[in-house]
C-alpha positions in Angstrom: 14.9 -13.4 -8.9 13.5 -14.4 -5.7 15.2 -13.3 -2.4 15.1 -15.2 1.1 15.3 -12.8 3.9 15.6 -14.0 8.0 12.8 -12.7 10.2 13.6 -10.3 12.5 12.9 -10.5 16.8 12.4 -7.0 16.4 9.1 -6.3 15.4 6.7 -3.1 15.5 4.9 -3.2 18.6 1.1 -3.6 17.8 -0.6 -4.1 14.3 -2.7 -1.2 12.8 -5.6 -3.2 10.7 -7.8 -6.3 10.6 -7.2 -9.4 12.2 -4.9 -12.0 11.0 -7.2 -14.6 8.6 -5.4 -17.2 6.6 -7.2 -16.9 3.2 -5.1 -13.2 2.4 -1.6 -14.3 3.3 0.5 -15.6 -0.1 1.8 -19.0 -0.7 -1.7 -20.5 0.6 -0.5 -23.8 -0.1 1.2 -23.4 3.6 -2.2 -22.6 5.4 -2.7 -25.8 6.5 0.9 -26.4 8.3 0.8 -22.2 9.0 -2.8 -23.2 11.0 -1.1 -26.2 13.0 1.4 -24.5 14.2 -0.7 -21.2 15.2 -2.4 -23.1 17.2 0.3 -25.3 19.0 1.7 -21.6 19.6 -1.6 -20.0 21.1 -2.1 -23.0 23.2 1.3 -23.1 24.8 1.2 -19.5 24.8 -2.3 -19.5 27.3 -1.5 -22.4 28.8 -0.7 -22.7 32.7 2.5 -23.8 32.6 4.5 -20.8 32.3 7.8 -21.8 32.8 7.4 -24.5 30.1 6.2 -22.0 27.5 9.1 -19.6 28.4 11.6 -22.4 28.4 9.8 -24.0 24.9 10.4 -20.3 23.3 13.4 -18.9 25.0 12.0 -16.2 26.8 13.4 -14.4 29.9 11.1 -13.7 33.2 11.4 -10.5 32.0 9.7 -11.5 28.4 6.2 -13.1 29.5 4.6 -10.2 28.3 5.5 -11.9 24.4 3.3 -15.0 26.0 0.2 -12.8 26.5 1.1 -11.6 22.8 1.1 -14.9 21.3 -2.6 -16.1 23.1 -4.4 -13.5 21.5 -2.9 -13.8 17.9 -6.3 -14.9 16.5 -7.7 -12.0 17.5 -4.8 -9.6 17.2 -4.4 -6.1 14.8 -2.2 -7.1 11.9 0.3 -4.9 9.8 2.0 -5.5 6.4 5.5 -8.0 7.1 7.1 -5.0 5.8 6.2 -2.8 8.5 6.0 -5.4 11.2 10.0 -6.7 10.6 12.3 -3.4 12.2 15.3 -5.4 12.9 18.7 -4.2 11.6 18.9 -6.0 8.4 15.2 -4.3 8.1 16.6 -1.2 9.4 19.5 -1.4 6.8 17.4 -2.2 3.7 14.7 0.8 4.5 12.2 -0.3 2.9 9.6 2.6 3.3 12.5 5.4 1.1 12.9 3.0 -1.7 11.9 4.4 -5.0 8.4 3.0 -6.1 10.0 1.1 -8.9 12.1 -1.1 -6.0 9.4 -1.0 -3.5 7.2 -3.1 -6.4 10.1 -5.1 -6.9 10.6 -6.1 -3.2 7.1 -6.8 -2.9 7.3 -9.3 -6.1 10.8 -11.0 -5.2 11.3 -10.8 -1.5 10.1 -14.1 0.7 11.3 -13.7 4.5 11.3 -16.6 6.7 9.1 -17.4 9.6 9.1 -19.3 12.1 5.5 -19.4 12.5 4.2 -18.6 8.8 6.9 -20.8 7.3 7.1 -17.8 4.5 5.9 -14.4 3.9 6.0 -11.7 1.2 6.5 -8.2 2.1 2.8 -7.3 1.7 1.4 -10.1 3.7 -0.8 -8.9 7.1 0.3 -10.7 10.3 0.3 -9.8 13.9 2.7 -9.3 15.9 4.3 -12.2 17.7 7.1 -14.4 19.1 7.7 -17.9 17.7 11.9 -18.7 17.1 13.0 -21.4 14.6 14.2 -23.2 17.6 11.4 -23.5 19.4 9.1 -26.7 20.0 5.7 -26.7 20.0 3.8 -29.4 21.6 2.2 -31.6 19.0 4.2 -30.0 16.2 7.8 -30.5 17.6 11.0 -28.6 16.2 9.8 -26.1 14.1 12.8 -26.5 11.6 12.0 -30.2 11.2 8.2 -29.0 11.0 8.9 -26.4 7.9 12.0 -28.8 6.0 8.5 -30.9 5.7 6.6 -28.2 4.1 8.4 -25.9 2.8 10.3 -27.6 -0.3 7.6 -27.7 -2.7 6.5 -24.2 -2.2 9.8 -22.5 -2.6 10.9 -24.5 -5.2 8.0 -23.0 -7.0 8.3 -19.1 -5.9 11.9 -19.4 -7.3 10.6 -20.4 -10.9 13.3 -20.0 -13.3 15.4 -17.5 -12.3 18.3 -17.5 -9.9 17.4 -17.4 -5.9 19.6 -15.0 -3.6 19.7 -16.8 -0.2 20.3 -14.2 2.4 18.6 -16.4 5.3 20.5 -17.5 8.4 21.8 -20.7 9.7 19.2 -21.9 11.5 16.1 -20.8 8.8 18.1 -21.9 6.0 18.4 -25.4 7.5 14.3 -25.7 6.4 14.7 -25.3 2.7 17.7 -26.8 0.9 17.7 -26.3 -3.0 18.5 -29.3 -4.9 20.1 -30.4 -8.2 19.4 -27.6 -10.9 17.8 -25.2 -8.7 20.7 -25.3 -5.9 22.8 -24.4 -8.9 21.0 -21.3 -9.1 21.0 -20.5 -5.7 24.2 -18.1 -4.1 24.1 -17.8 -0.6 27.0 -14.7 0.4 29.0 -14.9 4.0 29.8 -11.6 5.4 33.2 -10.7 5.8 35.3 -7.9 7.3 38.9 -7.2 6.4 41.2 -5.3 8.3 45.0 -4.8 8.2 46.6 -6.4 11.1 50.6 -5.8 11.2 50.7 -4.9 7.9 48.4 -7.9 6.8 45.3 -7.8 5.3 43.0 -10.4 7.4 39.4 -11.5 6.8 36.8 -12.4 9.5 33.4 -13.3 10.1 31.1 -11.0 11.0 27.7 -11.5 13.1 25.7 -7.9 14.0 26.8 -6.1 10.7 26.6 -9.1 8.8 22.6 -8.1 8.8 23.3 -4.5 8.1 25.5 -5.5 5.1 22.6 -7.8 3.7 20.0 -5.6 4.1 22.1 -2.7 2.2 23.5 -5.6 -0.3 19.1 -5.9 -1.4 18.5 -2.5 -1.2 21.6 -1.8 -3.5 20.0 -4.9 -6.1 16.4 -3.5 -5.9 17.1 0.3 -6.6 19.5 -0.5 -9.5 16.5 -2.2 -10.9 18.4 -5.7 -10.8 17.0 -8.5 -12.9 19.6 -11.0 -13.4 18.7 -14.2 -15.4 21.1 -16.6 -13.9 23.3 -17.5 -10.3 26.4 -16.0 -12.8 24.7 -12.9 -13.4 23.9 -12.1 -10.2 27.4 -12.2 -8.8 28.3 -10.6 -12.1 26.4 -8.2 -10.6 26.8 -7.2 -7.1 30.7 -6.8 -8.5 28.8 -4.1 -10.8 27.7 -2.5 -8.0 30.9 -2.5 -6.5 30.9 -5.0 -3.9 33.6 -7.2 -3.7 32.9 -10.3 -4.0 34.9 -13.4 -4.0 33.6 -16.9 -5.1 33.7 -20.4 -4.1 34.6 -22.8 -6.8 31.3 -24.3 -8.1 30.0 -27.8 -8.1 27.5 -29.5 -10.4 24.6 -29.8 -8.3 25.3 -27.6 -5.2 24.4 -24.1 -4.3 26.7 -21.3 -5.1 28.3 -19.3 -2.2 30.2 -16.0 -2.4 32.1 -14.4 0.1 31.2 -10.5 0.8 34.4 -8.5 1.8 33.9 -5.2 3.6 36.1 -3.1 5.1 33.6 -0.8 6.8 31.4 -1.5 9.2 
C-alpha cells in the first residue's frame, strides 16, 4: 500500500545533521526537476527584489525571515522529513510513539508531497524551508504545473501493485492524477462531521480537523499492521477499524472516494 500525505507549513525550526545533497534522498529519478526548482527557489529567495519573492511565495512582512531560510538551503542542517513535518496532521499521526513494527511500515509506504522535492519518504534528510504548491518560481513557473510534468511516472511506480490511499490536499493532488487501472485502486476519503441539528442528523465538511482525522485515520492503518491487497480491502478495512465510512458509487476507470463521518472532533 502506498500512502500520499500533504506537507506540512509547520516544520521543525533548524535541521540537526549534514547538509542537504541530492544523491541520498529517494525517488532519485526526481533529482533533476528537484535541482531546478532548488535553485529557482534560492535565487528568488537571495535576490533583491523582496517584495517580489514575498509576493511569489506568499509571505507576510512579518515572514522574510523564511527568505533568508530558503537562500542558504544548499548549505543548510537537514533532518529526517519525519521529524522536519510538525503540522497537525503530523501532530495527529505521532509518528515518533508508533510501535517499531508501524514506524517500518510508515517509512516503506508513506510518500508526502512537496512542493519543492516533488516527493519524499519519511526517512529522507531535507532542510528546512518554505516553498508552497502555489508559488511560481522564475524560470520554472507554477509549481503544480512544474510537478503534473514530473511526477506521473514516478508515482505510478512507488504505488506498484497494491492499492494507493490518497490523503493529499486539493491543491498537491492536482500534480499526480492516477489513471485507468491504477486510479481504480486509488481511494481518496473527504472528512466529514455530523451533528444533530433540530433533531436531524447533518453532515459537513470539515477543514482544520480534517488533518487531525487523516493523520489518526494512518496511524490507526499502520499500528493494526494493515496490508490490504486491493482499493476494496482497504475500505473493507478502515470499517474494521471502526470508522465509518460511506462510499461513492464506483466507476471503471476513476479513482475511488469515500466519505469519513465523524462525530468528534
Amino acid at each position: 500500500m502506498l500512502i500520499l500525505l500533504p506537507p506540512s507549513e509547520g516544520k521543525a525550526d533548524a535541521g540537526t545533521g549534514r547538509r542537504w545533497t541530492p544523491e541520498r534522498l529517494s525517488l532519485p529519478e526526481l533529482n533533476p526537476a528537484r535541482e531546478r526548482v532548488l535553485d529557482a527557489l534560492v535565487t528568488l529567495s537571495a535576490g533583491p527584489d523582496e517584495e517580489a519573492a514575498r509576493a511569489a511565495l506568499g509571505l507576510s512582512e512579518g515572514q522574510r525571515g523564511e527568505l533568508r531560510r530558503n537562500a542558504r538551503l544548499r548549505a543548510a542542517a537537514t533532518a529526517p522529513a519525519e521529524r522536519l513535518y510538525t503540522g497537525v496532521l503530523y501532530e495527529a499521526l505521532e509518528l515518533a510513539t508508533l510501535p517499531s513494527a508501524a514506524q517500518r511500515a510508515a517509512r516503506r509506504s508513506i510518500l508526502i508531497s512537496s512542493g519543492l522535492w516533488g516527493a519524499v519518504r519519511l526517512t529522507d534528510r531535507i532542510p528546512p524551508y518554505r516553498c508552497p504548491i502555489g508559488a511560481r518560481l522564475p524560470g520554472v513557473g507554477a509549481l503544480s504545473a512544474y510537478w503534473r510534468g514530473e511526477l506521473a511516472p514516478v508515482l505510478a511506480g512507488a504505488a506498484g501493485r497494491g492499492p494507493v490511499l490518497d490523503l493529499r490536499s486539493g491543491a498537491y493532488a492536482a500534480t499526480w492524477t492516477p489513471r485507468g487501472e491504477l486510479a481504480e485502486r486509488t481511494v481518496t476519503v473527504r472528512v466529514l462531521h455530523e451533528r444533530e441539528v433540530d433533531g436531524v442528523p447533518v453532515r459537513s465538511v470539515v477543514s482544520h480537523f480534517n488533518k487531525a482525522t487523516k493523520g489518526r485515520l494512518v496511524r490507526d492503518l499502520l499500528v493494526a499492521g494493515a496490508r490490504p491487497r486491493t482499493a476494496a480491502e482497504l475500505i473493507g478495512t478502515l470499517r474494521e477499524l471502526k470508522h465509518t465510512v460511506v462510499e461513492e458509487p464506483a466507476a471503471a476507470g476513476r479513482v475511488r472516494q469515500v466519505d469519513l463521518v465523524v462525530t468528534d472532533l
